[in-house]
C-alpha positions in Angstrom: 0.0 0.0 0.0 1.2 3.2 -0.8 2.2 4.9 2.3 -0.1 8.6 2.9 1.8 11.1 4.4 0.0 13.9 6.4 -3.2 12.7 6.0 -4.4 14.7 8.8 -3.5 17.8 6.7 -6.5 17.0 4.8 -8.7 18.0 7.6 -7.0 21.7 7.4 -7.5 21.9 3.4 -11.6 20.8 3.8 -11.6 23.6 6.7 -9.4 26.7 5.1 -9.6 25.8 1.6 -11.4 28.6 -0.4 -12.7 27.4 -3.8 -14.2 29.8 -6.4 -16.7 27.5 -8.1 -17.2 30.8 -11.1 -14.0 30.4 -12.8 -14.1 32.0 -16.0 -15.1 29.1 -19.0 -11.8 28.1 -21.1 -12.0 29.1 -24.3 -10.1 26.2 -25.8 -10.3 23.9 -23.0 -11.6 20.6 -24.3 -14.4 20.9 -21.9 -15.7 23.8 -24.5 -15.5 21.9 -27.2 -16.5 18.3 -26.8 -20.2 17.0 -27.6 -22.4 17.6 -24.9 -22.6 14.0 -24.1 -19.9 11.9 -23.3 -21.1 9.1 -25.0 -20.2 10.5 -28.3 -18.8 8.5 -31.4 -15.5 7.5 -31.2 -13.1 10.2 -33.5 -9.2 8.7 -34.1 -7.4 11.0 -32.6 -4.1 12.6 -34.6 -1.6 10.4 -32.3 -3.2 7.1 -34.1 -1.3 5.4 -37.2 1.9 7.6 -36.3 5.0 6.2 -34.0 4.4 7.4 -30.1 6.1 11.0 -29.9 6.1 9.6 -25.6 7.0 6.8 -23.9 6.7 5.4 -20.3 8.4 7.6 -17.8 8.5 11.2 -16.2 7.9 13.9 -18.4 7.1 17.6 -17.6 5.0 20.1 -19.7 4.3 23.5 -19.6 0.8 24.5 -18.0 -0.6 28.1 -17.3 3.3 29.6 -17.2 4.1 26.7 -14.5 6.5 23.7 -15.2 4.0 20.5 -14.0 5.3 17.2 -13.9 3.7 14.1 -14.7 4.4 9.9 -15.0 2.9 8.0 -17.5 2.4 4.8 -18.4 2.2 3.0 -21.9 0.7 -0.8 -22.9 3.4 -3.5 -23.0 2.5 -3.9 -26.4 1.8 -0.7 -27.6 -0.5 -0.4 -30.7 -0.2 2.7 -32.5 -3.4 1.8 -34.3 -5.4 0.8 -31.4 -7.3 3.7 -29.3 -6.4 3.2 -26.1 -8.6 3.9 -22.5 -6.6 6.7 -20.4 -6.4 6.5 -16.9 -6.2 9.8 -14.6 -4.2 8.9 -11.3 -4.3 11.6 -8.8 -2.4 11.3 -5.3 -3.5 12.1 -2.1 -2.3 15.3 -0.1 1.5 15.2 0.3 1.3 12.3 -2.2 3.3 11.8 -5.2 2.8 10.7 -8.6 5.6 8.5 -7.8 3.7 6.8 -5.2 0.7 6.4 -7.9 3.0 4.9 -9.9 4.8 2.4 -8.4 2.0 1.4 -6.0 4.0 1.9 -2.9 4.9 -1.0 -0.8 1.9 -3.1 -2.6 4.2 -2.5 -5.4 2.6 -3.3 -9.0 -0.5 -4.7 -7.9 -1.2 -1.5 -6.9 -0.5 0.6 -9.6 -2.7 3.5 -10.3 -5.1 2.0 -7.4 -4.8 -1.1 -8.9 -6.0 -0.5 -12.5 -2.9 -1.1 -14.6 -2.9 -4.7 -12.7 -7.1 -5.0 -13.4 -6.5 -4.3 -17.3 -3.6 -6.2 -17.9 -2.0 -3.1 -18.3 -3.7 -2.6 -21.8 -4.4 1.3 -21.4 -2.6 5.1 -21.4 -2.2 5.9 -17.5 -1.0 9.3 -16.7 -0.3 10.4 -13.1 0.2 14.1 -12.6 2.0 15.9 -9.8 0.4 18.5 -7.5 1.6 21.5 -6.2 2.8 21.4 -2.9 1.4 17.9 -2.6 -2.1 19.0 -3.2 -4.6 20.1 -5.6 -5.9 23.4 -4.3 -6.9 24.5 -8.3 -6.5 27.8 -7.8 -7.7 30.0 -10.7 -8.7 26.7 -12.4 -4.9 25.6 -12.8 -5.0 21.7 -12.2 -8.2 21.6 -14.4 -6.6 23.5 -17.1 -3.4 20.9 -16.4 -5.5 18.1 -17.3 -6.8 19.8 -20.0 -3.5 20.4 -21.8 -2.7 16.8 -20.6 -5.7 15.2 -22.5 -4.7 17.8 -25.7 -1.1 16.6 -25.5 -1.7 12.6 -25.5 -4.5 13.4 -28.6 -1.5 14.5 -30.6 1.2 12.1 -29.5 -1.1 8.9 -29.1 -3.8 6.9 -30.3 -6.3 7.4 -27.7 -10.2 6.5 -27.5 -12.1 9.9 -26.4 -15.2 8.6 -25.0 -12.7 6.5 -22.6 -11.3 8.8 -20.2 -11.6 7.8 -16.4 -10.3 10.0 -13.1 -9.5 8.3 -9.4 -7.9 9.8 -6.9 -7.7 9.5 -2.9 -8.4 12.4 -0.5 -7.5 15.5 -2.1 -7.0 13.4 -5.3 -10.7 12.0 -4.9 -11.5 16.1 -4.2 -9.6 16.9 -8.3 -11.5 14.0 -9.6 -14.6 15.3 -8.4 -14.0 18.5 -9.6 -13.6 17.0 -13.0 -16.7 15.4 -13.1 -18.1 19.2 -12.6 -16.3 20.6 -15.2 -15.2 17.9 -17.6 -18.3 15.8 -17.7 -18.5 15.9 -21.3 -14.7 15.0 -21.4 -13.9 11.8 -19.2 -16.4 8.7 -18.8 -16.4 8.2 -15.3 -14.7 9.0 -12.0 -14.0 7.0 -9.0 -13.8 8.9 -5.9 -12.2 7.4 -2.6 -12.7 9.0 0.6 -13.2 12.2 -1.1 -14.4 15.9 -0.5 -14.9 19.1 -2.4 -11.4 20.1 -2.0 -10.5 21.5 -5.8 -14.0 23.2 -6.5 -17.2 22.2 -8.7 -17.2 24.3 -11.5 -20.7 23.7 -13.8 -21.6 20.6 -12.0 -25.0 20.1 -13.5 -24.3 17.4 -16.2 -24.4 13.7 -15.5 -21.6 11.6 -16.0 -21.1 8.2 -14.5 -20.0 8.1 -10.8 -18.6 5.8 -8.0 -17.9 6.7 -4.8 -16.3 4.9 -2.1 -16.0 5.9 1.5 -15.2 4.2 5.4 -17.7 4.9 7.5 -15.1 5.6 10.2 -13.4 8.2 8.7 -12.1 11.1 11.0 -10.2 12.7 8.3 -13.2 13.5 5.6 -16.4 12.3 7.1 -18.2 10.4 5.2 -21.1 12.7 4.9 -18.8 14.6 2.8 -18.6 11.4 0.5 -22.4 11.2 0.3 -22.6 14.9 -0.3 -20.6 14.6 -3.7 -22.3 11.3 -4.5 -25.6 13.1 -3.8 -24.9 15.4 -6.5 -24.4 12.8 -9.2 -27.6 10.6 -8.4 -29.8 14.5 -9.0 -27.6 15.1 -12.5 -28.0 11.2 -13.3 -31.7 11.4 -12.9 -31.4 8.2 -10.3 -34.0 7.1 -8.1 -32.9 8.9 -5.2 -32.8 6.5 -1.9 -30.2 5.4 1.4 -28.4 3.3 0.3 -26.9 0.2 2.9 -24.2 0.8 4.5 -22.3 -1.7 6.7 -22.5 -1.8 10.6 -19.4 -0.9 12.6 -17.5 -3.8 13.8 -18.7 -6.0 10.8 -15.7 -5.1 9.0 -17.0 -5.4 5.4 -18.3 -3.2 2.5 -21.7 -2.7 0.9 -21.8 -1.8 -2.6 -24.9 -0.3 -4.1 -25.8 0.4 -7.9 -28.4 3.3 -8.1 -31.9 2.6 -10.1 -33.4 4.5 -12.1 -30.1 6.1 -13.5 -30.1 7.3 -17.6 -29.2 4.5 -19.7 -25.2 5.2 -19.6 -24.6 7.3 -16.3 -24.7 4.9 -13.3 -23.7 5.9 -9.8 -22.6 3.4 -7.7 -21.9 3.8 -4.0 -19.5 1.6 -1.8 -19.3 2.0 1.9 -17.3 0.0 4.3 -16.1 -0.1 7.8 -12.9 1.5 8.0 -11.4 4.6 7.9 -9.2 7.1 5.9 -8.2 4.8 3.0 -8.8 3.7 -0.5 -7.2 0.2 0.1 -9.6 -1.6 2.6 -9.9 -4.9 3.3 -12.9 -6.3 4.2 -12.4 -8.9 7.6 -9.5 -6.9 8.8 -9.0 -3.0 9.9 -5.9 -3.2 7.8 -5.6 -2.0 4.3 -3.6 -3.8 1.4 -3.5 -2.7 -2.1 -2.7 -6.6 -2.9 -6.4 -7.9 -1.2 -8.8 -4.8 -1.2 -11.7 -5.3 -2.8 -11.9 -1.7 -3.9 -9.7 -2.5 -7.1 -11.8 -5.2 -8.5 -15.2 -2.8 -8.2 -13.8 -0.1 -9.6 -12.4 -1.7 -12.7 -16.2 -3.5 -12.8 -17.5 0.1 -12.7 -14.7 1.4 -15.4 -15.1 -1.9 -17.7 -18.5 -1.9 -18.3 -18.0 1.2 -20.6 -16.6 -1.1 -23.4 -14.5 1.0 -25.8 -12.7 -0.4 -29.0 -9.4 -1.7 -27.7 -9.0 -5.5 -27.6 -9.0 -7.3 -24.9 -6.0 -8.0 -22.7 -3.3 -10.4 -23.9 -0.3 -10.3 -21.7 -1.7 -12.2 -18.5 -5.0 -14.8 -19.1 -7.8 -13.8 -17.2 -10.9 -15.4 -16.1 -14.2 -14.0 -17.9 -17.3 -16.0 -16.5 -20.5 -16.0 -18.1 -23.2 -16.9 -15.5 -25.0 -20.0 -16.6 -22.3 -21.4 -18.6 -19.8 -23.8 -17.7 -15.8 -24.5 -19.0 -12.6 -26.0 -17.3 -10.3 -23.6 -15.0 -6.8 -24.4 -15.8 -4.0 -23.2 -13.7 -1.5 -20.7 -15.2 1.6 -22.3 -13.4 0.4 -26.1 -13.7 -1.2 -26.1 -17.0 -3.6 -28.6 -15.2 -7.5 -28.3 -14.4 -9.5 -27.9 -11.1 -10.1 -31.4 -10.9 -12.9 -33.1 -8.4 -11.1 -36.1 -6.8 -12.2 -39.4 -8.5 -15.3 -37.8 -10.3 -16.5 -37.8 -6.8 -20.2 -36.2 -6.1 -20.1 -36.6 -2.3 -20.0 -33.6 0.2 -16.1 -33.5 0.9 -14.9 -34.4 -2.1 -11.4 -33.1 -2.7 -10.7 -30.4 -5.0 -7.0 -30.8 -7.2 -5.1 -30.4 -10.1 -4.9 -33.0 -12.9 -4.2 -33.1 -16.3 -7.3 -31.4 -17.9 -9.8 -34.0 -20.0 -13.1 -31.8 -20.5 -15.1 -34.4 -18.4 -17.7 -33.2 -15.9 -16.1 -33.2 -12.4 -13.4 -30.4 -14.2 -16.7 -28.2 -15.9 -17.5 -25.1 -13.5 -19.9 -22.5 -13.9 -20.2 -19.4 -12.7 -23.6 -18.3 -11.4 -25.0 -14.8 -10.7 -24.7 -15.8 -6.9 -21.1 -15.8 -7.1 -20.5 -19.6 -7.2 -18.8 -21.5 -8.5 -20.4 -24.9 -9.6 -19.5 -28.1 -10.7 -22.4 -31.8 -11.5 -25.1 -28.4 -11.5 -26.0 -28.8 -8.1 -22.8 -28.9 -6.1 -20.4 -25.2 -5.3 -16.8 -24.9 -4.8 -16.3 -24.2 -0.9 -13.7 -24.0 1.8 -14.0 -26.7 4.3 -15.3 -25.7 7.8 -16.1 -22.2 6.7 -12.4 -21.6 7.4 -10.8 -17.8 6.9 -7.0 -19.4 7.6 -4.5 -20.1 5.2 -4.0 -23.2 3.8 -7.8 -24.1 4.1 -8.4 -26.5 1.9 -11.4 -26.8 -0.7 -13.9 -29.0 -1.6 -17.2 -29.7 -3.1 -20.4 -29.5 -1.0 -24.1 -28.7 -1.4 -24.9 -25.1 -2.7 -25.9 -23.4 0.3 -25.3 -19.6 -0.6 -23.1 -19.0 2.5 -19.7 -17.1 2.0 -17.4 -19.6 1.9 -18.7 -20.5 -1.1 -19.2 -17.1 -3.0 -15.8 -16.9 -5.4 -15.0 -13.7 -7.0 -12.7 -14.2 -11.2 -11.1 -11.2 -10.9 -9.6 -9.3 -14.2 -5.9 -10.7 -13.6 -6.5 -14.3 -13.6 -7.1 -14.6 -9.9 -10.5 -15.9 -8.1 -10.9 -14.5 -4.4 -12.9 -16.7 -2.0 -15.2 -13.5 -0.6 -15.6 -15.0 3.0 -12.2 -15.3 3.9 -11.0 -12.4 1.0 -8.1 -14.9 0.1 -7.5 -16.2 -3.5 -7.4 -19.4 -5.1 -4.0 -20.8 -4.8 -2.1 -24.5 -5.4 0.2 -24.6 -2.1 3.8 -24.4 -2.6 3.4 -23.8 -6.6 3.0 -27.5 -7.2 2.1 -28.7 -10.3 2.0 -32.3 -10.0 -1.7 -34.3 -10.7 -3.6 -34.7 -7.6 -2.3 -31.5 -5.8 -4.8 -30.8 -3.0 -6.1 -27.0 -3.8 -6.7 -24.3 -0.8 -7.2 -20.8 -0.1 -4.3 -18.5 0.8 -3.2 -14.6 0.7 -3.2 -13.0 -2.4 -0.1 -12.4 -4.0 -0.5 -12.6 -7.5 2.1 -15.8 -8.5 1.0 -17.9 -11.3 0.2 -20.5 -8.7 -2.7 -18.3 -7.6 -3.5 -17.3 -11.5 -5.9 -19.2 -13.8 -7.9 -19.4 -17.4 -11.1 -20.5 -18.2 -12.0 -21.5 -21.3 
């Protein structure tokens, strides 16, 4: 997780900071000129078909007579006729881009609050740097930075317009919320964690799709501050406006609602959990990693489900379940198949590796309930309800609890949601009749697996 430094600072900028919300319009900003909806047609823009005039790396650029600085991020496989989904990183106060970046001590899984590790890394992700570790936007500067951003990767990049997304922390969850005020018509969506109005809402009266996400022990930015931003989005989004769930203190978990009602394309989705001042939580525990938290794989849901042109990932396999169907799951490091033990239909039955064959004790399918099952009537489950590592899995009669709900998440990886552990074959074996548990994420191919 990337470390925060003075996040306690953030209780000063909410308090003191003084936000004009009638900055003058821009008179060549891209939010002047786009279509007033953001779900316009896609246009190549002049950065396709030509060699990349930027690569991966720091860069700086020249914004409203200030030198700004900025890290980005291209595919592994760059495509330069491919429009690509960009990715707006902002950090929290006394952040860094740096710390976006690299993902802090979570490292890559972490990346850009875990989205470069969600898409396989198959998008443009730009993290800019604020001044003096914030993003106060005074006289509209940080705006107008992204603005001359988003006009700089047109021209040097094949980028997909109606694909732009914002996230951000704390102060960086304050400038992505003032870009969905002011650039509406510009980015997608935004994904707000723990955030406030800390960099102004210029405009603010156009829908565009939202997520927020907020602990309902904050002490930094209360989470009525979270709601108050939300609230704004669910009036412009014409959603059914309601209370949504949130989870009890002490239950240490998360409750994720999707507004009704919403116009067809601008959804606002709401994720509350017990904890505090973080974007990393993990449900189960107080502590925050950005290796387990949930938050990464319901974000990317929430970014993914805008489509866009560019193929889907290639580098690492991932597992894409269509409820109601059913396939074999074969381990990326064993190149074998979850495998019931002896075509066993008892409760108990082991769950293993062996050499995939197609037959029915190896065909899963994913259901709407978050199982996973195999014979039709039987669900992937972790013996004795156990939360431990190295519990081991079995087969057992569908009964809806949480140790058999199963979460295929983007990178390959499938999270058993009661005990928010993945998948994993101990000790990387590979051998046929390797006994399968659950353990802590860590993203090793042993943990990593294809359906198909």
């Amino acid at each position: 997780m990337a470390k925060r430094r003075s996040l306690l600072g953030a209780i000063a900028v909410a308090a003191l900071l003084v936000v004009s919300t009638g900055h003058a319009a821009l008179s060549s900003s891209l939010g002047a000129t786009t279509s007033s909806t953001s779900t316009a047609a896609l246009a190549p823009t002049a950065g396709c078909g030509k060699a990349p005039a930027l690569n991966s790396g720091t860069h700086t650029i020249q914004s409203g007579g200030k030198t700004r600085s900025y890290i980005l991020r291209l595919p592994d496989n760059y495509n330069n006729n491919t429009p690509y989904r960009v990715f707006f990183g902002f950090h929290w106060r006394g952040g860094t881009a740096t710390e976006i970046d690299s993902g802090g001590t979570s490292g890559y899984p972490w990346s850009f609050y875990g989205m470069r590790q969600m898409s396989n890394n198959n998008g443009i992700f730009i993290a800019p740097q604020g001044l003096g570790g914030g993003w106060a936007n005074s006289n509209n500067e940080d705006v107008n930075l992204v603005d001359d951003l988003n006009r700089l990767l047109d021209a040097s990049l094949c980028v997909d317009t109606t694909q732009r997304f914002a996230m951000g922390f704390s102060y960086g969850g304050g400038m992505s919320y003032s870009l969905a005020c002011s650039r509406a018509t510009v980015f997608r969506a935004v994904a707000v964690y723990a955030g406030a109005q800390l960099s102004g809402c210029s405009g603010g009266t156009q829908p565009i799709a939202y997520m927020g996400l907020h602990g309902i022990g904050d002490n930094v930015l209360n989470i009525s501050q979270g709601r108050s931003l939300r609230d704004r989005f669910v009036r412009n989004n014409g959603c059914t406006a309601q209370n949504p769930r949130e989870p009890a203190a002490g239950s240490r978990t998360h409750i994720t609602t999707t507004y009704s009602g919403c116009r067809a394309g601008y959804p606002v989705v709401w994720a509350a959990f017990d904890n505090g001042h973080m974007p990393g939580p993990v449900d189960g525990t107080y502590a925050e990693s950005g290796i387990t938290t949930w938050t990464k794989g319901e974000v990317w849901r929430f970014f993914s489900q805008f489509g866009g042109d560019q193929p889907e990932p290639t580098p690492t396999p991932t597992v894409t379940p269509t409820p109601g169907t059913d396939g074999v799951i074969r381990g990326v490091g064993s190149g074998r198949c979850l495998d019931v033990s002896g075509v066993s239909q008892a409760n108990g039955a082991a769950v293993q590796l062996w050499d995939c064959n197609g037959q029915n004790n190896q065909r899963w399918a994913s259901t709407a309930a978050n199982e996973l099952r195999v014979y039709g009537n039987k669900c992937l489950d972790v013996s004795n309800q156990s939360t431990a590592n190295g519990a081991l899995v079995q087969i057992w009669d569908c009964t809806g609890q949480n140790n058999q709900k199963w979460r295929l998440n983007g990178d390959g990886t499938i999270t058993a949601l009661g005990a928010n552990k993945c998948l994993d074959v101990p000790n990387s074996a590979t051998a046929n009749g390797t006994r399968l548990a659950i353990w802590d994420c860590n993203g090793g191919a042993n943990q990593r697996w294809t359906r198909s």
